[in-house]
BAMAR-5542 format. One record per atom (N, C-alpha, C): residue in three letters; atom name; x negated, y, z negated. Coordinates in steps of 0.001 Angstrom, whole numbers, plus 500000, padded with zeros to 6 digits. Each point is the difference from the previous one (the first is absolute). Layout:
BEGIN
('ALA'; 'CA'; (X; Y; Z))
...
# end
This chain:
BEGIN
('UNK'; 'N'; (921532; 676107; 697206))
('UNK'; 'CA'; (500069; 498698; 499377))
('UNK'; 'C'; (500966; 499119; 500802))
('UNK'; 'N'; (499343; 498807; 500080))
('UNK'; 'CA'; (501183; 499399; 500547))
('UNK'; 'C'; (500792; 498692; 499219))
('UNK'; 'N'; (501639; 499949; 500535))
('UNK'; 'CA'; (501179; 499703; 499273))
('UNK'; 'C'; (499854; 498885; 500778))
('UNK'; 'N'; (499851; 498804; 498883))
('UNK'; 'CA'; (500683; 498616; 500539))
('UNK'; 'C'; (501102; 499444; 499689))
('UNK'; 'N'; (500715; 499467; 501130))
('UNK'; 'CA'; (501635; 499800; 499289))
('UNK'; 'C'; (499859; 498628; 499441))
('UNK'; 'N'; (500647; 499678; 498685))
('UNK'; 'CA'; (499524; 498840; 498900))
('UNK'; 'C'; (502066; 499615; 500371))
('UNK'; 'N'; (500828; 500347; 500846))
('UNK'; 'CA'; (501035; 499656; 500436))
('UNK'; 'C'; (499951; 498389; 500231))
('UNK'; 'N'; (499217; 499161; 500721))
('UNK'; 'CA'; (499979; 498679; 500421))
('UNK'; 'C'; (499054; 499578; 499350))
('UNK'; 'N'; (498838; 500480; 499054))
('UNK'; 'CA'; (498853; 498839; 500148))
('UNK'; 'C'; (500586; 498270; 499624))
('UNK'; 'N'; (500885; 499798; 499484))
('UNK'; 'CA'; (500163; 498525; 499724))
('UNK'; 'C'; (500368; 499204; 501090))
('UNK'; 'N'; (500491; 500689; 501224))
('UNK'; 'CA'; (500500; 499656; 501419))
('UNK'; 'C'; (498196; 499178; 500651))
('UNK'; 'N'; (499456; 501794; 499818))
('UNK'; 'CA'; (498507; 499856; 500787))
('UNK'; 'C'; (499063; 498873; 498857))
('UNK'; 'N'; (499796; 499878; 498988))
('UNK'; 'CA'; (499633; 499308; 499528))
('UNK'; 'C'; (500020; 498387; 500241))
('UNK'; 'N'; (501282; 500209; 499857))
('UNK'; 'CA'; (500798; 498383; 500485))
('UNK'; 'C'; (499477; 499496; 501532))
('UNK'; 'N'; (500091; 500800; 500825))
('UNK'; 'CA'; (499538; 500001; 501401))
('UNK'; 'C'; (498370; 499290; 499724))
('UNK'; 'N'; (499534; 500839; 499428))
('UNK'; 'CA'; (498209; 500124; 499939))
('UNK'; 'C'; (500028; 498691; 499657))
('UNK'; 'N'; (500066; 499341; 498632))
('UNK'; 'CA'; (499700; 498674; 499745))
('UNK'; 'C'; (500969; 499109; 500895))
('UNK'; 'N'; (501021; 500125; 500321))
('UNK'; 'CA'; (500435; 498875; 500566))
('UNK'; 'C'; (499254; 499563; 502018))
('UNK'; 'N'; (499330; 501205; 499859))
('UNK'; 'CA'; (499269; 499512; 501256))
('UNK'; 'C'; (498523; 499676; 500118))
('UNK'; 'N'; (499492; 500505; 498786))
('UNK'; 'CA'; (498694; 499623; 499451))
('UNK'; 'C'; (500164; 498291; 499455))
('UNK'; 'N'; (500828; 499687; 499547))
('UNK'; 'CA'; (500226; 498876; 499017))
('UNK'; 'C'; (500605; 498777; 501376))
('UNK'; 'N'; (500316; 500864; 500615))
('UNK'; 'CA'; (500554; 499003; 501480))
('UNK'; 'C'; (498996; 499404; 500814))
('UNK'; 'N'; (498955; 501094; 500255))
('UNK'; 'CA'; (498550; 499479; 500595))
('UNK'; 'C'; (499337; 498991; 499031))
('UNK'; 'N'; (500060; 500575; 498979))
('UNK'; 'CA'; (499061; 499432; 499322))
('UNK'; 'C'; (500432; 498311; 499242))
('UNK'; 'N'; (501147; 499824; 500145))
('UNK'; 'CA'; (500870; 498715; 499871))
('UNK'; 'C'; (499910; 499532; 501035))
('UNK'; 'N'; (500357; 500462; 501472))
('UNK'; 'CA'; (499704; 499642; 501438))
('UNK'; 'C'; (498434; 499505; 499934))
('UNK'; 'N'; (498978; 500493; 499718))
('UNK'; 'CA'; (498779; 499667; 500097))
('UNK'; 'C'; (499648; 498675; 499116))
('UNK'; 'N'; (500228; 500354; 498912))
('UNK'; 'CA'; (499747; 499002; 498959))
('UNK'; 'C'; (500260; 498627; 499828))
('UNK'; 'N'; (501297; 499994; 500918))
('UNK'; 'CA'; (500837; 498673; 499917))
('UNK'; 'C'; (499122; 499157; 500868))
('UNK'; 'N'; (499181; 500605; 501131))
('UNK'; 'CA'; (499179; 499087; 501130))
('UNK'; 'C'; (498655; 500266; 500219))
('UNK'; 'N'; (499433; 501117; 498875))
('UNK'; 'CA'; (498566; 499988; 500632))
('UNK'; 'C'; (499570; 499161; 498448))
('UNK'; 'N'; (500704; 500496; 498933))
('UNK'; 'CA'; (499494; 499396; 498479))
('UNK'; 'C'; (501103; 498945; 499634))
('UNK'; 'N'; (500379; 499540; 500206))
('UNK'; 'CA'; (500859; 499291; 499522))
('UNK'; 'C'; (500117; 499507; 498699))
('UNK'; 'N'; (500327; 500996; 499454))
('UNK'; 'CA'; (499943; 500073; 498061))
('UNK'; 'C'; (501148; 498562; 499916))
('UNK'; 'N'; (500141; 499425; 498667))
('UNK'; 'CA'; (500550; 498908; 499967))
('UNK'; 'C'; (501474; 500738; 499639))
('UNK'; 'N'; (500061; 501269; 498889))
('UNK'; 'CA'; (501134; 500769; 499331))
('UNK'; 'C'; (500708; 500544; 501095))
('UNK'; 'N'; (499064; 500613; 501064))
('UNK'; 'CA'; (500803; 500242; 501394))
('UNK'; 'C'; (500892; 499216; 500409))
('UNK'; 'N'; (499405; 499219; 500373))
('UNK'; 'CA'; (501178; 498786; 500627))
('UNK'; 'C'; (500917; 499798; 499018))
('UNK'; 'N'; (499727; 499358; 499021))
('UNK'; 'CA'; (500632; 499533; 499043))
('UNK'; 'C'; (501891; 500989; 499825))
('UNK'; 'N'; (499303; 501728; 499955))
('UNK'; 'CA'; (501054; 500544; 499323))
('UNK'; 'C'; (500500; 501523; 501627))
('UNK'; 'N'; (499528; 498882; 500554))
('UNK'; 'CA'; (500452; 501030; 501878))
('UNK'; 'C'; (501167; 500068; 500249))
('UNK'; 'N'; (500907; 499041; 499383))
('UNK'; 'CA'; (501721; 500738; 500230))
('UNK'; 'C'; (500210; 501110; 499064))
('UNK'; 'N'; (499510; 500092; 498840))
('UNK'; 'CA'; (500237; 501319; 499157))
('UNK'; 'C'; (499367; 500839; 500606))
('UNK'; 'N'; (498714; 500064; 500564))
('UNK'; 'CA'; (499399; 500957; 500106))
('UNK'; 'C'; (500589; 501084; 501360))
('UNK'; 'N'; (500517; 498428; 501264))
('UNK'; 'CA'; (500925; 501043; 500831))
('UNK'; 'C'; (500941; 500289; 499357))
('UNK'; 'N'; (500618; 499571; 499406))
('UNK'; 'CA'; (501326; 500542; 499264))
('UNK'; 'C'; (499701; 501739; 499265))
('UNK'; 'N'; (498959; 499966; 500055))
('UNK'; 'CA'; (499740; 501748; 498911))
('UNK'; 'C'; (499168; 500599; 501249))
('UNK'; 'N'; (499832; 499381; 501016))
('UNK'; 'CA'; (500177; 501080; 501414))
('UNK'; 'C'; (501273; 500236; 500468))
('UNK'; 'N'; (500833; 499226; 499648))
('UNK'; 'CA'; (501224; 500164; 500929))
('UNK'; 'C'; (500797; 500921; 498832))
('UNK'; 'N'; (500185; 499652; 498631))
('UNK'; 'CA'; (499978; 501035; 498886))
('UNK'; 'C'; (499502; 501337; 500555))
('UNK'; 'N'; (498374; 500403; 499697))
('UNK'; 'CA'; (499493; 501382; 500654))
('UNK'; 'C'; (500756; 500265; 501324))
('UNK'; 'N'; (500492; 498958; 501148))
('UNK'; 'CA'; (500889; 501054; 500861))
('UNK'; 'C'; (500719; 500406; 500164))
('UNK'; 'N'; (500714; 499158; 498902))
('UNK'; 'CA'; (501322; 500608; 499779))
('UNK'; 'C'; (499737; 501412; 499193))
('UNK'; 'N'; (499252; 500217; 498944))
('UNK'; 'CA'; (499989; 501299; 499317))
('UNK'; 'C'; (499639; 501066; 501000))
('UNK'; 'N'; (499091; 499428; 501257))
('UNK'; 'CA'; (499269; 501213; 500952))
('UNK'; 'C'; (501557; 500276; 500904))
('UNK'; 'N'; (500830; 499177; 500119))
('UNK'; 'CA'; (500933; 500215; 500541))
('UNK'; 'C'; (500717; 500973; 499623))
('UNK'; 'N'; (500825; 500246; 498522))
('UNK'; 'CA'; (500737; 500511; 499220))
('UNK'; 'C'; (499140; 501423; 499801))
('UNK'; 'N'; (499298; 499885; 499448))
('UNK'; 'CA'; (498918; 501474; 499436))
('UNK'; 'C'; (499294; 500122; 501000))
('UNK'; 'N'; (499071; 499602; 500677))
('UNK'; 'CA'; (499368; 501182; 500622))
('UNK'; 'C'; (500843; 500496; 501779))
('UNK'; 'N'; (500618; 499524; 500218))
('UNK'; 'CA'; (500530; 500701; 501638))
('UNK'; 'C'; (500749; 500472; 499232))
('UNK'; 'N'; (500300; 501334; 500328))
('UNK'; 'CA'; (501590; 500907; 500173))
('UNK'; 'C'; (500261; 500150; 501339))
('UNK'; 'N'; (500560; 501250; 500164))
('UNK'; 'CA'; (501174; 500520; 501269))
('UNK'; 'C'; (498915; 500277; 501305))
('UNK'; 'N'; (499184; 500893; 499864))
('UNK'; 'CA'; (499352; 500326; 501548))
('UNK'; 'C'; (498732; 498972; 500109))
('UNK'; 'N'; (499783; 498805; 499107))
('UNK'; 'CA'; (498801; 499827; 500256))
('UNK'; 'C'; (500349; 498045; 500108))
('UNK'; 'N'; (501872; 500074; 500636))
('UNK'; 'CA'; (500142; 498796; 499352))
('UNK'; 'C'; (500029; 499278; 501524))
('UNK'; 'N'; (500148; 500758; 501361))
('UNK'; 'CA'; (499532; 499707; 501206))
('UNK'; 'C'; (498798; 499666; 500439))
('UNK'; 'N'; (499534; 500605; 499772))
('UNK'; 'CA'; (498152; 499962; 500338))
('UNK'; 'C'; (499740; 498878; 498909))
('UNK'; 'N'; (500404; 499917; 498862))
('UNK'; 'CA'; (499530; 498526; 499710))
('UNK'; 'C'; (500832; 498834; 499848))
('UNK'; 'N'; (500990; 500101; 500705))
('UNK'; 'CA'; (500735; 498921; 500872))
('UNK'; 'C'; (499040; 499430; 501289))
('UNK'; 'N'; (499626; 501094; 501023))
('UNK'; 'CA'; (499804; 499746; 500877))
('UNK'; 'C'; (498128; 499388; 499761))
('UNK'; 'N'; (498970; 500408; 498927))
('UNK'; 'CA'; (498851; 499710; 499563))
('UNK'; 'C'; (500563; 498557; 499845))
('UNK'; 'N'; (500898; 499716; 498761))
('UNK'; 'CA'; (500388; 498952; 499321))
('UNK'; 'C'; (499801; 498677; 501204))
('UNK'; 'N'; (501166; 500356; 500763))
('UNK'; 'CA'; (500130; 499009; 500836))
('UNK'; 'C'; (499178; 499365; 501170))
('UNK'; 'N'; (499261; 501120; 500050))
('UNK'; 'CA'; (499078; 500028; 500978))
('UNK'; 'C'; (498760; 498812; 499414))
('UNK'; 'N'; (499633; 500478; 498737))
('UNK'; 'CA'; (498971; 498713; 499203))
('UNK'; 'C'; (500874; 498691; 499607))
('UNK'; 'N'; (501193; 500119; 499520))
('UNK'; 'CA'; (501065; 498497; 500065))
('UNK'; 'C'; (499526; 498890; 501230))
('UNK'; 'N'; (500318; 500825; 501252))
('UNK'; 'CA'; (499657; 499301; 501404))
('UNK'; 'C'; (498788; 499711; 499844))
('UNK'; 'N'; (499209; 500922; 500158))
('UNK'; 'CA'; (498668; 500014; 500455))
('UNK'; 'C'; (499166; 498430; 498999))
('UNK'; 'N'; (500613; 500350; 499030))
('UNK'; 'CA'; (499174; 499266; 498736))
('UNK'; 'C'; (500539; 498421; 500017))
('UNK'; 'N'; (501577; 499866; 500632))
('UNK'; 'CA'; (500391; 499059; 500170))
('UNK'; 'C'; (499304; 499004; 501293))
('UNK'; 'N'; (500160; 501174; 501052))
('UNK'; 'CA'; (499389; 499166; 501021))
('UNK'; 'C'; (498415; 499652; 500104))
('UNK'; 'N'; (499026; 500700; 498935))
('UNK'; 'CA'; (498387; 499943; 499568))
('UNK'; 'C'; (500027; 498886; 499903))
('UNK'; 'N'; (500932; 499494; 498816))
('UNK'; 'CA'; (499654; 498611; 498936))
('UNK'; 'C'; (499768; 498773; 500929))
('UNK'; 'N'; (501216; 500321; 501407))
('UNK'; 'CA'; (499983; 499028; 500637))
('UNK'; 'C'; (498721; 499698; 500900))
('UNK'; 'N'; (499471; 501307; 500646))
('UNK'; 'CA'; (499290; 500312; 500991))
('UNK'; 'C'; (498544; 499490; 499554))
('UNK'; 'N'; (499847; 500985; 498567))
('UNK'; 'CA'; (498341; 499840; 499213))
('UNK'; 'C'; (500108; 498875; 500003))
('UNK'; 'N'; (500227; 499107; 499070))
('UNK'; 'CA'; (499673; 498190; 499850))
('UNK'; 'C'; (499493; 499491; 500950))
('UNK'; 'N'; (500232; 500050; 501123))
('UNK'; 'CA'; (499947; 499227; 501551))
('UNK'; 'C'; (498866; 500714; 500208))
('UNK'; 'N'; (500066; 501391; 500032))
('UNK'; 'CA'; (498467; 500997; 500543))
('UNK'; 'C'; (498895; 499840; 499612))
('UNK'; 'N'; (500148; 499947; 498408))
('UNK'; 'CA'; (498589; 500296; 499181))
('UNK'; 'C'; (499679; 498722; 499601))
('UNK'; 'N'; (500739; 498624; 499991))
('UNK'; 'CA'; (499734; 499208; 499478))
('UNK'; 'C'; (498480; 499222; 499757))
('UNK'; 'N'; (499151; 500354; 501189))
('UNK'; 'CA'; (499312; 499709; 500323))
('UNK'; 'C'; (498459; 500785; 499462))
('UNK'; 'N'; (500046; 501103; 499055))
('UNK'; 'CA'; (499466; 500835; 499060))
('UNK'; 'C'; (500129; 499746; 499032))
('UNK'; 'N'; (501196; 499683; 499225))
('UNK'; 'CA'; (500329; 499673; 498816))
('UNK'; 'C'; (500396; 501223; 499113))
('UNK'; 'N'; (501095; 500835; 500406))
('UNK'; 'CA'; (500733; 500887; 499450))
('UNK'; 'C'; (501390; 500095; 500287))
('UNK'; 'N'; (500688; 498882; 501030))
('UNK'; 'CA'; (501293; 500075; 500744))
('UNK'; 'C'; (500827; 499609; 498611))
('UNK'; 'N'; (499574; 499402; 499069))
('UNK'; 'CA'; (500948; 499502; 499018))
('UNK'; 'C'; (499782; 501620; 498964))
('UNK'; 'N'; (499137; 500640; 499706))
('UNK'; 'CA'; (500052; 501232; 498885))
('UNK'; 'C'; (500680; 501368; 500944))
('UNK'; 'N'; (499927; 500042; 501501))
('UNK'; 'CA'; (500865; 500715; 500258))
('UNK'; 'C'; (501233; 499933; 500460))
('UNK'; 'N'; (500396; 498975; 499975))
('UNK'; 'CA'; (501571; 499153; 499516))
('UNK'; 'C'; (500872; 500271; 499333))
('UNK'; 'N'; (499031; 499599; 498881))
('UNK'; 'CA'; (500702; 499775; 498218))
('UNK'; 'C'; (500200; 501577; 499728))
('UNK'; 'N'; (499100; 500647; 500586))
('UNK'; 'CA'; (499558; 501845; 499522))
('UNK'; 'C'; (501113; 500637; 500670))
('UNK'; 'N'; (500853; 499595; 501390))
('UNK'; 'CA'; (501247; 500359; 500513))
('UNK'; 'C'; (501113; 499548; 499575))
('UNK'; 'N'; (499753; 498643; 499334))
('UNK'; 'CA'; (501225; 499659; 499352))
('UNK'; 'C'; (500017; 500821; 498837))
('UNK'; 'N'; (499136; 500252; 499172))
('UNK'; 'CA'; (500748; 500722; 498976))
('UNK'; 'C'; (500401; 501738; 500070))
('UNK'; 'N'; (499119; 500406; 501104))
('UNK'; 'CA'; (500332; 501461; 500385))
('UNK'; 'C'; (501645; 499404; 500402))
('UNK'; 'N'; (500491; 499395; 500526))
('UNK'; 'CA'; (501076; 499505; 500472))
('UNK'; 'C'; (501103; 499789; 498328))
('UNK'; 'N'; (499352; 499337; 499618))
('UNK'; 'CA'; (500877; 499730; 498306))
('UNK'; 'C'; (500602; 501246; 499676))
('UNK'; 'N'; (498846; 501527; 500649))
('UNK'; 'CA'; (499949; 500950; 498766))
('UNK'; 'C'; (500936; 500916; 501376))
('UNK'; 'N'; (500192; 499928; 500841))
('UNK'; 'CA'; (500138; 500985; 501054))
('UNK'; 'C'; (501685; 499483; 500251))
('UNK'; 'N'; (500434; 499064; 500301))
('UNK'; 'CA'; (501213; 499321; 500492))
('UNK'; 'C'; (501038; 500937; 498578))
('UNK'; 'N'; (500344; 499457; 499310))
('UNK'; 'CA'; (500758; 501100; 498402))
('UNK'; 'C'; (499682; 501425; 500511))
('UNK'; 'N'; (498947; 500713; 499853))
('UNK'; 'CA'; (499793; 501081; 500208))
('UNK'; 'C'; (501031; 500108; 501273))
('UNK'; 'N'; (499880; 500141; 500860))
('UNK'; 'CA'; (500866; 500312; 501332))
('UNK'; 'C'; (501107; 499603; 500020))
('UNK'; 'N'; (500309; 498783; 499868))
('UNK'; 'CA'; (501726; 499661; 499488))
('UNK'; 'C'; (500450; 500933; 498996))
('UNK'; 'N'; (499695; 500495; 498978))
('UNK'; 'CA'; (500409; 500827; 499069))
('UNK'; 'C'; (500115; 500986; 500817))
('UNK'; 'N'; (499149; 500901; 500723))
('UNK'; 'CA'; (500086; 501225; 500254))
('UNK'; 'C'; (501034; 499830; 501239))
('UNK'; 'N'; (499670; 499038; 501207))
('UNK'; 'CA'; (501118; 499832; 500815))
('UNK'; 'C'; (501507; 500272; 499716))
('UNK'; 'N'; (500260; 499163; 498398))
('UNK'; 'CA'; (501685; 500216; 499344))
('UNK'; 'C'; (500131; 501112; 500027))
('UNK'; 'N'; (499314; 500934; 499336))
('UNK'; 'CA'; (499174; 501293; 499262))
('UNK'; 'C'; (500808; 500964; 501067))
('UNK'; 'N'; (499776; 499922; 501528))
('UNK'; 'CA'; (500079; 500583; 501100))
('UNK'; 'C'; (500893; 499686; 500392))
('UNK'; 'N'; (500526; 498613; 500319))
('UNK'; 'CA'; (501604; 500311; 500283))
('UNK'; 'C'; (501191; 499538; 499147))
('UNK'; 'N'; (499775; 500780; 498702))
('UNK'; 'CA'; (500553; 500289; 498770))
('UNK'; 'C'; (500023; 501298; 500283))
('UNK'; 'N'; (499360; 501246; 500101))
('UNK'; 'CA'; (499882; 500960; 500290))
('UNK'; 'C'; (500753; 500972; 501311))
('UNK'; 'N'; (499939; 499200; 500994))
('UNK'; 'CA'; (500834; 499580; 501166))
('UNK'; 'C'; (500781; 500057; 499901))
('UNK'; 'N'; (501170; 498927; 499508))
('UNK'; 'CA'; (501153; 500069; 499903))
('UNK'; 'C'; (500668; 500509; 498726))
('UNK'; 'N'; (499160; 500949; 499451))
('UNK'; 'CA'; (500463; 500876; 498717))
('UNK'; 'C'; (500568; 499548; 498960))
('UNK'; 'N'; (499368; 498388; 499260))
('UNK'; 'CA'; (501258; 499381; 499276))
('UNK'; 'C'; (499537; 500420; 498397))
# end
């Protein structure tokens, strides 16, 4: 039989929707442009940046808090320098604005997450 550890699910949970809910806010804001979207898009990043902070706190611990430092930051950049790059690239298709908005909020939800765990690490570091 096999043993699943129920130790983090509110960590992994938190993770799951806040990156499902990131695309799907990223998408929404520029391919549908719901009127409630716009309307209520500072709250809505605000409860991505909420979810990263919780993915921050609960789900990294001790051996797994490097490797997703180094994941973390790696999509921070990457996603930062997209937003700039896609617009200019794709514009001309008509998706440079939904894969934008879809990095900015992976960005809302990812930036907390890694600052938290960054402290996390050299808090740990200097043994305080």
């Amino acid at each position: 039989m096999v043993m699943k550890s129920r130790e983090n699910t509110i960590g992994a949970w938190t993770f799951l929707i806040g990156v499902v809910l990131a695309i799907l806010i990223g998408l929404a804001t520029s391919l549908i442009p719901i009127p409630a979207l716009v309307k209520y898009s500072a709250q809505i990043y605000g409860i991505l940046v909420i979810l990263g902070l919780i993915v921050g706190f609960l789900n990294v611990t001790g051996k797994d808090s490097q490797t997703f430092m180094i994941a973390g930051a790696v999509l921070v950049v990457v996603s930062r320098f997209g937003m700039e790059s896609v617009t200019g690239s794709l514009i001309g298709i008509g998706i440079g604005d939904a894969v934008s908005s879809t990095f900015g909020a992976l960005l809302a939800l990812f930036v907390p997450a890694t600052i938290i765990v960054a402290l996390k690490v050299v808090f740990s570091i200097a043994k305080v």
